[in-house]
N, CA, C and O atoms as a GROMACS GRO file, in nm:
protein
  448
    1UNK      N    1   0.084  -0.117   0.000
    1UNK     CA    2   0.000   0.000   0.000
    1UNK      C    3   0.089   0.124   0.000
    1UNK      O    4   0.189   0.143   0.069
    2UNK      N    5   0.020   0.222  -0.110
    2UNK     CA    6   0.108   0.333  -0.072
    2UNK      C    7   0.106   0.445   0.008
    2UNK      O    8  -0.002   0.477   0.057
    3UNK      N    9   0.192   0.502   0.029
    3UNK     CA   10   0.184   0.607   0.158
    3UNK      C   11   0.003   0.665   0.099
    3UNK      O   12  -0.091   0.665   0.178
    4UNK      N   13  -0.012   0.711  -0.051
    4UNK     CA   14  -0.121   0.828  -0.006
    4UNK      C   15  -0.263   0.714  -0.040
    4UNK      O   16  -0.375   0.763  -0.057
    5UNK      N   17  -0.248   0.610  -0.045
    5UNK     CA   18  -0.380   0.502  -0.016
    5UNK      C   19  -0.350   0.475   0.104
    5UNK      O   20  -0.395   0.360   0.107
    6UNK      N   21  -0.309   0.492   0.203
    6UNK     CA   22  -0.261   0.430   0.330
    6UNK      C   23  -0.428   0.542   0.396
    6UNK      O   24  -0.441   0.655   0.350
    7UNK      N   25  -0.503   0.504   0.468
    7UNK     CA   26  -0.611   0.616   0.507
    7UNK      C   27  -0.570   0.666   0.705
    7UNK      O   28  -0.649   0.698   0.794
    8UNK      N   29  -0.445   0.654   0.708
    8UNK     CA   30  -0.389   0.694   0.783
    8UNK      C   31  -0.343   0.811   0.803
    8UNK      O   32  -0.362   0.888   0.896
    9UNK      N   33  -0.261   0.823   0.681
    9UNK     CA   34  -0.176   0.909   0.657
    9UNK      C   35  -0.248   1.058   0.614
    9UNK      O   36  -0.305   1.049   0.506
   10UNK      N   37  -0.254   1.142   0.653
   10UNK     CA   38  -0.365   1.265   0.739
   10UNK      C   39  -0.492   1.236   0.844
   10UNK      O   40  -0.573   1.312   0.898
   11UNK      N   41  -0.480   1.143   0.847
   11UNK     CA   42  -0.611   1.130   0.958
   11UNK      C   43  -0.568   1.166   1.118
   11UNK      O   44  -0.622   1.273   1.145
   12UNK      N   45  -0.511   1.130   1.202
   12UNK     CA   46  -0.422   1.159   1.301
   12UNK      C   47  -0.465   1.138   1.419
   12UNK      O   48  -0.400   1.158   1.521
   13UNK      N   49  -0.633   1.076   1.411
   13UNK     CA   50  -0.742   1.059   1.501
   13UNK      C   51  -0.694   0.994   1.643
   13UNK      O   52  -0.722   1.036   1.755
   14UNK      N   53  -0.620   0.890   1.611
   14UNK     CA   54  -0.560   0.763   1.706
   14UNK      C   55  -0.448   0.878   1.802
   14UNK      O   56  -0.445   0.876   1.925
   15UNK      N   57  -0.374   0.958   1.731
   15UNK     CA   58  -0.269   1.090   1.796
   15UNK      C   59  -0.378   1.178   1.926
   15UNK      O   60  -0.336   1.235   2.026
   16UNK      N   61  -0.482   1.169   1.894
   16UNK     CA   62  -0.548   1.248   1.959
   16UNK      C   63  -0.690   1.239   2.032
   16UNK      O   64  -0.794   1.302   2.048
   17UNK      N   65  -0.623   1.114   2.069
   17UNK     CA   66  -0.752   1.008   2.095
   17UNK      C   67  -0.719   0.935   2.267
   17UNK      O   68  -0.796   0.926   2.363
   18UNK      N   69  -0.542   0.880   2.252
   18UNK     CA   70  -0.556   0.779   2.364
   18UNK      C   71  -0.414   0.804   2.414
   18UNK      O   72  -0.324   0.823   2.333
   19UNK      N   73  -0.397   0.804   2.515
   19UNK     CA   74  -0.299   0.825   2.608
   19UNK      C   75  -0.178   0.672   2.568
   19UNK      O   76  -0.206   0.553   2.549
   20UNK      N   77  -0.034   0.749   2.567
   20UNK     CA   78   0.012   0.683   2.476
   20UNK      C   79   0.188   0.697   2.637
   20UNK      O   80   0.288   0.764   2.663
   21UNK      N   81   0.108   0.582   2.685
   21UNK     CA   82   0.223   0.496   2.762
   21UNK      C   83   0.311   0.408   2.738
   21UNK      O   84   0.268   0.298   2.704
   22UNK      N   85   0.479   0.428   2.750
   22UNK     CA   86   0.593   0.308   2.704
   22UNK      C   87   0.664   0.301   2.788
   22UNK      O   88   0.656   0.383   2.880
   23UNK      N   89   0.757   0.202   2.787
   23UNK     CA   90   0.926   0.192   2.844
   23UNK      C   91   1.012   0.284   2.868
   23UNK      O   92   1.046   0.363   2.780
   24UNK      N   93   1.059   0.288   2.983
   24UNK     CA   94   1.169   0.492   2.930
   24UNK      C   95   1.263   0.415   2.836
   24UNK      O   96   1.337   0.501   2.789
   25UNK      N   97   1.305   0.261   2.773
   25UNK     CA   98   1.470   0.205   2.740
   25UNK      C   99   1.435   0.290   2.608
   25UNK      O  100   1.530   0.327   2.538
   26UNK      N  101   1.272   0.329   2.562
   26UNK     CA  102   1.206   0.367   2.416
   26UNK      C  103   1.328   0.505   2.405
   26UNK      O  104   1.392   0.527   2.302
   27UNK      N  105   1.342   0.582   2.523
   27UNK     CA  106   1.362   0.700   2.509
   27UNK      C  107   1.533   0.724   2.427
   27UNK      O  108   1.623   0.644   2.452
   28UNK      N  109   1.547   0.801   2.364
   28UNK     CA  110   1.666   0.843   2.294
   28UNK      C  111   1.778   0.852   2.412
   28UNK      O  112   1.870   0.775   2.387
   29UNK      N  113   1.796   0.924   2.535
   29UNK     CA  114   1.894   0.924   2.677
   29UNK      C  115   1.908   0.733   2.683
   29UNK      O  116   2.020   0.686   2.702
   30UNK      N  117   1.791   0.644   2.668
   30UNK     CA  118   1.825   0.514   2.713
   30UNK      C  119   1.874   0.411   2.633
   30UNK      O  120   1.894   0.297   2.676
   31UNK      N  121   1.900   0.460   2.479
   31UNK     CA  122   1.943   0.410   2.365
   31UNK      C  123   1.807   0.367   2.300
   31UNK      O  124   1.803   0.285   2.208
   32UNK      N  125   1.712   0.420   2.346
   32UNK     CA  126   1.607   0.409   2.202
   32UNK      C  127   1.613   0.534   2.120
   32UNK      O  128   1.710   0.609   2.101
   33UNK      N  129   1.473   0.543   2.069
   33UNK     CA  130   1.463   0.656   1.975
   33UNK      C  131   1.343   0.770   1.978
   33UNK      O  132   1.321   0.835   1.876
   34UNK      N  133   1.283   0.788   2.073
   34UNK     CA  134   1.220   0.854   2.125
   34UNK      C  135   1.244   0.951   2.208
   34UNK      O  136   1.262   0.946   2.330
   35UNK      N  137   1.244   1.090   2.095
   35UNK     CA  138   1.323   1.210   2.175
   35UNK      C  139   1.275   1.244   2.320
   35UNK      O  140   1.157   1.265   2.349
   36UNK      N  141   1.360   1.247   2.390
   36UNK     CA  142   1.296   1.278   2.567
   36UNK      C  143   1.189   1.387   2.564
   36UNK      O  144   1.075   1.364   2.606
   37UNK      N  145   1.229   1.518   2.511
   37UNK     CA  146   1.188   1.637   2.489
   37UNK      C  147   1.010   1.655   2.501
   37UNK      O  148   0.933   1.740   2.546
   38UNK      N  149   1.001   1.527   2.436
   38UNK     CA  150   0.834   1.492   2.417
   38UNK      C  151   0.718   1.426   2.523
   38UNK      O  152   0.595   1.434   2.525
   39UNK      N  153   0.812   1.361   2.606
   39UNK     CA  154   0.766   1.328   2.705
   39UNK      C  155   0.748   1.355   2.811
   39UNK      O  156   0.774   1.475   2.824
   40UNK      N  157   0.709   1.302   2.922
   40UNK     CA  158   0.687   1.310   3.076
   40UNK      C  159   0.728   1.178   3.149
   40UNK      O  160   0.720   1.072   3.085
   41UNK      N  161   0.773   1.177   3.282
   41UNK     CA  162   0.804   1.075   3.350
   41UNK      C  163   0.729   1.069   3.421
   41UNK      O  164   0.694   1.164   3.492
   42UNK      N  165   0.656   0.897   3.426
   42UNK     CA  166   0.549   0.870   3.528
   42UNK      C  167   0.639   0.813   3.638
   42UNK      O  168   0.649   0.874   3.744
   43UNK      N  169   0.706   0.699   3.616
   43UNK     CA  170   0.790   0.655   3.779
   43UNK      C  171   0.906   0.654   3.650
   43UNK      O  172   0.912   0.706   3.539
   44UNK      N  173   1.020   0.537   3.753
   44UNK     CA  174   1.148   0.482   3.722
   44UNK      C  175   1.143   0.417   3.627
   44UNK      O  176   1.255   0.393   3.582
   45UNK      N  177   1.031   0.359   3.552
   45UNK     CA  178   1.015   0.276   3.435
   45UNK      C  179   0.956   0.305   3.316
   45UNK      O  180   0.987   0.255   3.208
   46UNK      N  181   0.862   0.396   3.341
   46UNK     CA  182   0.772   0.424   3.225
   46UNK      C  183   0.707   0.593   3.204
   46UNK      O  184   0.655   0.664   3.290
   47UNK      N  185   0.732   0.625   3.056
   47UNK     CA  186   0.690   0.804   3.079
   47UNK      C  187   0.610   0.777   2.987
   47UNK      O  188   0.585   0.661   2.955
   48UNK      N  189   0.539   0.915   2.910
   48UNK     CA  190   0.471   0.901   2.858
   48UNK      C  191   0.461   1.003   2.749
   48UNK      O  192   0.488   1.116   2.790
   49UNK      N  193   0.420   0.993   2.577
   49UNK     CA  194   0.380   1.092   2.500
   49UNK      C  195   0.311   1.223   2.561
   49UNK      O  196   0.194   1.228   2.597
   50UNK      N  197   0.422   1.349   2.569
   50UNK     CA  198   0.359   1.498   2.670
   50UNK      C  199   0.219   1.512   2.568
   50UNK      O  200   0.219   1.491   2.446
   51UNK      N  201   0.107   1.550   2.647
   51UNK     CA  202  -0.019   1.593   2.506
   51UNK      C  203  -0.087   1.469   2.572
   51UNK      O  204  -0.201   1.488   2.614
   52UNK      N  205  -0.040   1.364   2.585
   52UNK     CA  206  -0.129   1.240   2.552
   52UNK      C  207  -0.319   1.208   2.667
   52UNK      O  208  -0.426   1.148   2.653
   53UNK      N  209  -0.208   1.343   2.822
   53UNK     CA  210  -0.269   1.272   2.949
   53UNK      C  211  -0.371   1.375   2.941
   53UNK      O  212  -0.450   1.355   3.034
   54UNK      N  213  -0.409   1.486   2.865
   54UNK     CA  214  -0.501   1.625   2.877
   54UNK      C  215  -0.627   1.508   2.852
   54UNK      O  216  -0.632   1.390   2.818
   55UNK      N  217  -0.720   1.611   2.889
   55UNK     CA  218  -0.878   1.578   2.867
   55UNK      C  219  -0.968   1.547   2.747
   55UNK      O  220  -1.073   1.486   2.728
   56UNK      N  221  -0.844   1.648   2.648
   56UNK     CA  222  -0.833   1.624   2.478
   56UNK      C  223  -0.707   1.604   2.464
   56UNK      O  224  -0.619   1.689   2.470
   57UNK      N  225  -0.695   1.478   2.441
   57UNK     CA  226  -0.504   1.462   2.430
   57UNK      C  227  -0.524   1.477   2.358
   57UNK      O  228  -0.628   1.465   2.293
   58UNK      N  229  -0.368   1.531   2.329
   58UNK     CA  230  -0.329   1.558   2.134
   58UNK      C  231  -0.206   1.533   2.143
   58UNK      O  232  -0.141   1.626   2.191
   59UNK      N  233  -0.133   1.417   2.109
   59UNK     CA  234   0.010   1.432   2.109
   59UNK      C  235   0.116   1.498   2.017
   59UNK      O  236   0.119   1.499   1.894
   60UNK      N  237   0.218   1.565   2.124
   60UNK     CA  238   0.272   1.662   2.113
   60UNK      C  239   0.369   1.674   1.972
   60UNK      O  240   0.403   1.783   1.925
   61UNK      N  241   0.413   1.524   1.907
   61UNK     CA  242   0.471   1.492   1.812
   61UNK      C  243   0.392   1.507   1.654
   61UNK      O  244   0.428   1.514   1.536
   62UNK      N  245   0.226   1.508   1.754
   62UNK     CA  246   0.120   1.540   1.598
   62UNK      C  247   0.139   1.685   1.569
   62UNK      O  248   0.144   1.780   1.646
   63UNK      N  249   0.150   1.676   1.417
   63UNK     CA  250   0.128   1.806   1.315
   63UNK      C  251   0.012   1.796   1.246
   63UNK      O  252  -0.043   1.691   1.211
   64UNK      N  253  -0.032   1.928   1.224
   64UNK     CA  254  -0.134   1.959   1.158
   64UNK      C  255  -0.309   1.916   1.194
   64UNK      O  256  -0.342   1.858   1.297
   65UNK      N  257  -0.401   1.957   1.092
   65UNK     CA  258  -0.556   1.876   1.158
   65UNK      C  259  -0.580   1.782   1.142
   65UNK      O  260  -0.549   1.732   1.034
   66UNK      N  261  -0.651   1.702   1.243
   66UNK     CA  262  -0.658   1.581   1.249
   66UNK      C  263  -0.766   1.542   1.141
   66UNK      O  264  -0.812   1.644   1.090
   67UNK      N  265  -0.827   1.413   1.084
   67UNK     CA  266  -0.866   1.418   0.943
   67UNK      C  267  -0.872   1.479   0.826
   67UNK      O  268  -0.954   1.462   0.736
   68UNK      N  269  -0.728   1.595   0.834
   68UNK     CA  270  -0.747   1.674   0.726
   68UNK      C  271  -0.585   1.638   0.669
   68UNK      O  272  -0.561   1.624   0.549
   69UNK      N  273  -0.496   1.629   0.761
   69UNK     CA  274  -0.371   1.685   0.694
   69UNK      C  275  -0.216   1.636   0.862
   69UNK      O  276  -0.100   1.663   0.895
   70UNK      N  277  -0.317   1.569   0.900
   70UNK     CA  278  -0.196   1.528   1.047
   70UNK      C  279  -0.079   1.455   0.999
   70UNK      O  280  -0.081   1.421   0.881
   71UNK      N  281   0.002   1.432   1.055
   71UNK     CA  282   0.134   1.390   1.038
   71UNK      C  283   0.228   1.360   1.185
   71UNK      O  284   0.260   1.442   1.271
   72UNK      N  285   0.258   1.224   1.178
   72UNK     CA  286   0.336   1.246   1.314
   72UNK      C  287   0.489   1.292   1.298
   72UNK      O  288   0.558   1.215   1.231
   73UNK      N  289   0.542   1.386   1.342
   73UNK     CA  290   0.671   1.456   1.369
   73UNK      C  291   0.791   1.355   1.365
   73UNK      O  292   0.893   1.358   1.297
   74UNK      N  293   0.738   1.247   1.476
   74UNK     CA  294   0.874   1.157   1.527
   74UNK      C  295   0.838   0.991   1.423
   74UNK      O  296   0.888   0.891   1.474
   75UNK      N  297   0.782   0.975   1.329
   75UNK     CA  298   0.737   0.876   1.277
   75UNK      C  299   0.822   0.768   1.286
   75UNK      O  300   0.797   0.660   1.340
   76UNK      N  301   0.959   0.816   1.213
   76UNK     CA  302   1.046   0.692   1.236
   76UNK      C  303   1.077   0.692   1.341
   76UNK      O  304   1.197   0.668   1.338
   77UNK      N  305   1.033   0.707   1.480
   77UNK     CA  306   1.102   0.732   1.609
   77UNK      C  307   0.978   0.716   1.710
   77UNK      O  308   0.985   0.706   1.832
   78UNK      N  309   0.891   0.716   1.651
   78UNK     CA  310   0.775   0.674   1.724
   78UNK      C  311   0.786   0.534   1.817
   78UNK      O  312   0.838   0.428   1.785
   79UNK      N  313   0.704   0.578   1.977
   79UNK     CA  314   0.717   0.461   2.046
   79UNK      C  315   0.675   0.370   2.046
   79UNK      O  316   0.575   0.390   1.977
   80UNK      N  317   0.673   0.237   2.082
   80UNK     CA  318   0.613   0.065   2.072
   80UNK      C  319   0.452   0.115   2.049
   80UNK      O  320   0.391   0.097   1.944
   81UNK      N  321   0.409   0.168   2.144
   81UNK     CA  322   0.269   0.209   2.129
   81UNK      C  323   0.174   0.242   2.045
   81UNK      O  324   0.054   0.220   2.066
   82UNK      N  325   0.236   0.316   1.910
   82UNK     CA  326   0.190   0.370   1.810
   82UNK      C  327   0.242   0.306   1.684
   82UNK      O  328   0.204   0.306   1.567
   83UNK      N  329   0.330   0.260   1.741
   83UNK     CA  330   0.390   0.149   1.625
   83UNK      C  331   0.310  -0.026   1.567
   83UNK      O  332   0.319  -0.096   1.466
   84UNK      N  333   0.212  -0.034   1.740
   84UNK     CA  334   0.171  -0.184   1.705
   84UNK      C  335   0.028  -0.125   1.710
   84UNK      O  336  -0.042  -0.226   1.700
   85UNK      N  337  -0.068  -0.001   1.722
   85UNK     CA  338  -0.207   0.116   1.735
   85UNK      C  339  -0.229  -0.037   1.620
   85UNK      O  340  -0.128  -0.091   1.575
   86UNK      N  341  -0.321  -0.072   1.597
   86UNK     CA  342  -0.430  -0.127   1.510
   86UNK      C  343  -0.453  -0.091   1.396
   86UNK      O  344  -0.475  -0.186   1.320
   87UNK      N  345  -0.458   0.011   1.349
   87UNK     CA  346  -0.542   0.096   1.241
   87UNK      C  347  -0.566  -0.022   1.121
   87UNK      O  348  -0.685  -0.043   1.097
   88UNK      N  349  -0.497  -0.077   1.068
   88UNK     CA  350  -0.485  -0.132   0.945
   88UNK      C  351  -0.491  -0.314   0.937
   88UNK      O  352  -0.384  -0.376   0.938
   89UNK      N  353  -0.567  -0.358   0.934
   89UNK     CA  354  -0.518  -0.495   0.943
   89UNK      C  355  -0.479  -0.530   0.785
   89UNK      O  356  -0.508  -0.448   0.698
   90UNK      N  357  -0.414  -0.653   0.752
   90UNK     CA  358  -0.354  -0.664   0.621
   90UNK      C  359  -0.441  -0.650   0.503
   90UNK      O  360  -0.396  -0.643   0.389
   91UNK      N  361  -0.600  -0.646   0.538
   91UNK     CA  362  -0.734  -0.607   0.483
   91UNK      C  363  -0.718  -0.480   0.434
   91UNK      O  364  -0.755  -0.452   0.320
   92UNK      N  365  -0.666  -0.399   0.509
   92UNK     CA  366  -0.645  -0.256   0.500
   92UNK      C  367  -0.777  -0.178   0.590
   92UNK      O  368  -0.811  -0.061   0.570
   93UNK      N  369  -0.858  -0.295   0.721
   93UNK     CA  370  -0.960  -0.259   0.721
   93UNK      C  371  -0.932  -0.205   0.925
   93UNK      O  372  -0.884  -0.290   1.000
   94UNK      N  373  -0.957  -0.116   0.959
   94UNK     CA  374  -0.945  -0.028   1.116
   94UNK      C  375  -1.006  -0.128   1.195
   94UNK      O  376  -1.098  -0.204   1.161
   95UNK      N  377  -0.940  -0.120   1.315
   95UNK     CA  378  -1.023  -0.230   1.423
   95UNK      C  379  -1.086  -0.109   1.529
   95UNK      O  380  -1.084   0.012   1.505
   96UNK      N  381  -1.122  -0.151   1.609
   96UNK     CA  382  -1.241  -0.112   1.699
   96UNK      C  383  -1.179   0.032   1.764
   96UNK      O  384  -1.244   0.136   1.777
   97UNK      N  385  -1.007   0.010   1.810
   97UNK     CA  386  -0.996   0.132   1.878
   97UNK      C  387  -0.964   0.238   1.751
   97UNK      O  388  -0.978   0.357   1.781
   98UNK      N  389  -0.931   0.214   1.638
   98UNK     CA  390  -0.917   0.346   1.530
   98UNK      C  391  -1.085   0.374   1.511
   98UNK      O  392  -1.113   0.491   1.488
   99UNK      N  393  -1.176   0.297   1.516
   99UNK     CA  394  -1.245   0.320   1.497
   99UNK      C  395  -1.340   0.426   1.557
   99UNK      O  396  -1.420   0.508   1.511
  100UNK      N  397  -1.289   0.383   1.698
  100UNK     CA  398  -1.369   0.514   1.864
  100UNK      C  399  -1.296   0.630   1.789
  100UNK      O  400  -1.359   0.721   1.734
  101UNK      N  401  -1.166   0.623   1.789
  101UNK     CA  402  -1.091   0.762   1.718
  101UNK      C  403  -1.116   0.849   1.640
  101UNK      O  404  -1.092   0.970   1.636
  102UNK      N  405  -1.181   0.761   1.557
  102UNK     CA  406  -1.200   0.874   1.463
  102UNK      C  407  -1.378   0.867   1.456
  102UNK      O  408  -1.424   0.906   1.348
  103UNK      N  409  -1.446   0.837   1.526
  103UNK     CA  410  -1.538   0.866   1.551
  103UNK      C  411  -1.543   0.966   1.643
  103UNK      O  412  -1.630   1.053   1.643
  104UNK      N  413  -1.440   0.956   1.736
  104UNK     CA  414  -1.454   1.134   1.865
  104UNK      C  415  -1.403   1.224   1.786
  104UNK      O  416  -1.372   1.324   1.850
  105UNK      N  417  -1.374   1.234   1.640
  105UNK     CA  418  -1.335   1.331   1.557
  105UNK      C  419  -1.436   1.341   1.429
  105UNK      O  420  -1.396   1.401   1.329
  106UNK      N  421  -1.552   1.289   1.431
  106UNK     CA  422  -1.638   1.302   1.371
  106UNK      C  423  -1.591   1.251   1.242
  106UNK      O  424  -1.596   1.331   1.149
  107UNK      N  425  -1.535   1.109   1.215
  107UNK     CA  426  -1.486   1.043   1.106
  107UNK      C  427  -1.582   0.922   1.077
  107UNK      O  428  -1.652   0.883   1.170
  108UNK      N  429  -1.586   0.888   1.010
  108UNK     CA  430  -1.671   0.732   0.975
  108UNK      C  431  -1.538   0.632   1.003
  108UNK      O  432  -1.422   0.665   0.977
  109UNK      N  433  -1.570   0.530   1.051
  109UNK     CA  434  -1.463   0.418   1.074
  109UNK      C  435  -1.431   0.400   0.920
  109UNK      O  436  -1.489   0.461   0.830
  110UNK      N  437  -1.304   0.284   0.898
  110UNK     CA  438  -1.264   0.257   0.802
  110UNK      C  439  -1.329   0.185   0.760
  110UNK      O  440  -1.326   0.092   0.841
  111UNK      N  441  -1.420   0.147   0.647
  111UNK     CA  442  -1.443  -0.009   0.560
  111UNK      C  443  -1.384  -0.082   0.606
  111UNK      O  444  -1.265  -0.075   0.637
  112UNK      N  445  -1.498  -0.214   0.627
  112UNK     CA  446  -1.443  -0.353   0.644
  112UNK      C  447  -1.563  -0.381   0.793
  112UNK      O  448  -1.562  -0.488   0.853
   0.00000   0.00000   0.00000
């Protein structure tokens, strides 16, 4: 599939939808790839996408409007979390949580 059939790629719904908890080893200081800058520290083990914990999260790495033109910032650097998000099964078809997503953004779920 290509990037602009991908129905991901501006939608951004899932970015601004669910609180997006990982590993600190994810973080760039611990030899991952997840710039610190972006986050917050919950304890000794685990921080979290800054944006993610508001009442309307929006994470802080999303650009632009969400079903219009979003883009995540850190894509290749993005944490475990957003990396294994659902959206697509090999159908090309959204499972249940892209689906809440972009329904609290006034989207129709994906086909399928």
């Amino acid at each position: 599939m290509s990037a602009q059939d991908n129905p991901c790629v501006g939608c951004g719904a899932c970015c601004a939808s669910f609180r997006v908890d990982f590993a600190r080893q994810e973080l760039l200081s611990e030899g991952g790839s997840v710039p610190d800058g972006l986050t917050v520290d919950l304890n000794d083990w685990t921080c979290r996408m800054r944006g993610t914990d508001h009442a309307q999260p929006r994470c802080a790495a999303l650009t632009g409007q969400v079903g219009v033109n979003a883009q995540c910032g850190i894509y290749e650097w993005r944490p475990g979390p957003c990396r294994e998000f659902g959206a697509l099964s090999p159908l090309g078809r959204g499972d249940e949580a892209c689906a809440r997503a972009r329904q609290r953004h006034g989207m129709a779920p994906l086909p399928g």
